[in-house]
Residue, then its C-alpha position, 0 to 999 in steps of 0.5 A: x884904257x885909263x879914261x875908260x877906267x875912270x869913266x867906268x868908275x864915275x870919274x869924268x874928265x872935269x874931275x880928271x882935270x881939277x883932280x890933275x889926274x894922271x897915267x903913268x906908261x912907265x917911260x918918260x920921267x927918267x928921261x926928264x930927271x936926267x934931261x933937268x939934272x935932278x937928282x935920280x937917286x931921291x926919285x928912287x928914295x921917294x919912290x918914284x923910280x925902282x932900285x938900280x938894276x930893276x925896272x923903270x918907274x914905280x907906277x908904270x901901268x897905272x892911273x896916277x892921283x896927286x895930292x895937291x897943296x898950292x897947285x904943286x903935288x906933295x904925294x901920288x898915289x897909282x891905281x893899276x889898271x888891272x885888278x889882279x895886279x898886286x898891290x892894287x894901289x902903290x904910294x910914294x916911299x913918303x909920309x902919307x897924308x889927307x887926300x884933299x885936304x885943301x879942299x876941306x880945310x877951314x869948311x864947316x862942313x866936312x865928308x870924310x872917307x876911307x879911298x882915293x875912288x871914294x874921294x873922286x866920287x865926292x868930288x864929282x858930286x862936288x862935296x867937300x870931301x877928302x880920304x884918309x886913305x885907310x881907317x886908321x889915323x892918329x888924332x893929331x892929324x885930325x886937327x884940320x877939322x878943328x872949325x867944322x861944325x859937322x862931319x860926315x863920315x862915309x866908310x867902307x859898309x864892312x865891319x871893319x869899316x863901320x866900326x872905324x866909322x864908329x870909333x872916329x865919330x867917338x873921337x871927333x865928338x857930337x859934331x861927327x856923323x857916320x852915314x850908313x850906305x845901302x845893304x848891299x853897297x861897298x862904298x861911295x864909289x860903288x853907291x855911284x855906279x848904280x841908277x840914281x846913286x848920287x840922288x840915294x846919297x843925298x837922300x842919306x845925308x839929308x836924313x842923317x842931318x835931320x836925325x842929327x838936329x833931332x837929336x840936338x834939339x832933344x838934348x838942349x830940351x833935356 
């Protein structure tokens, strides 16, 4: 059920596996904890398991997406499989960080998004591309875009999105571009679950690269 999610959604199993993606079905880590005699009471604290007296692991029932620094997961992220259920998406209890950002670091150029299946879409189409999980991010955590030459920023075609987008592009200065996704289009993620949705983006990119230098050649003339 889980691969068909992802399989629904533009997620393969090439990414599943360079991603380490997984699935929780709610039983076997305690066992593990207790069978390697690691501490139970830190996985409650990192929230990994429920208080005592409540049920088993926090992300039972939902598709599990590591952050990943040196091969080894620092934070998790669960997706539930069903959309009703709330909250849809279900963090460890720990400082939230950049979604791939060994994938980014150190890159001249750089696609910077809002969500986990948005990130997993740039993934897939192989960009260097992390998430910053939600729209709001303090201006020292954007440090490890210090050597990129130029940032793609690809939110949400909301308002609040696009006026996140704006602001970010603000900050990061002339280097920073914000591509505009089609009417009618929520994100990256629903951009790829349409016919010749990669092919739309890169066209987008293109163009918004274009319109950059554009605008640079017009300002070094001035």
């Amino acid at each position: 059920t889980a691969l068909r999610y992802l399989g629904a959604r533009g997620v393969g199993m090439s990414v599943v596996r360079r991603c380490r993606i997984g699935y929780s079905d709610g039983r076997p880590l305690r066992p593990y904890l207790q069978r390697h005699r690691l501490s139970l009471r830190r996985a409650t604290e990192m929230g990994l398991l429920w208080a005592k007296g409540s049920r088993g692991e926090t992300m039972a029932g939902r598709i599990v997406i590591p952050e990943l620094r040196g091969g080894q997961c620092i934070w998790m992220l669960g997706r539930a499989l069903d959309d009703e259920r709330q909250p849809k998406y279900r963090g460890l209890s720990l400082p939230k960080p950049i979604l791939g950002y060994e994938r980014v670091r150190g890159r001249h150029r750089v696609f910077v998004t809002e969500g986990t299946f948005d990130y997993l879409t740039g993934v897939a189409w192989g960009l260097p591309m992390c998430a910053l999980l939600g729209t709001q991010v303090r201006t020292e955590r954007l440090s490890f875009l210090q050597r990129a030459r130029r940032v793609l920023i690809v939110f949400d075609n909301d308002v609040p999105g696009c006026e996140a987008a704006t602001n970010l592009a603000r900050t990061l200065g002339a280097r920073a571009r914000v591509i505009t996704l089609p009417k009618g289009i929520k994100d990256l993620s629903d951009l790829a679950a349409v016919p010749h949705g990669r092919a739309i983006f890169f066209q987008l990119v293109k163009d918004t690269e274009r319109g950059a230098e554009s605008g640079e050649d017009a300002l070094s003339e001035a």
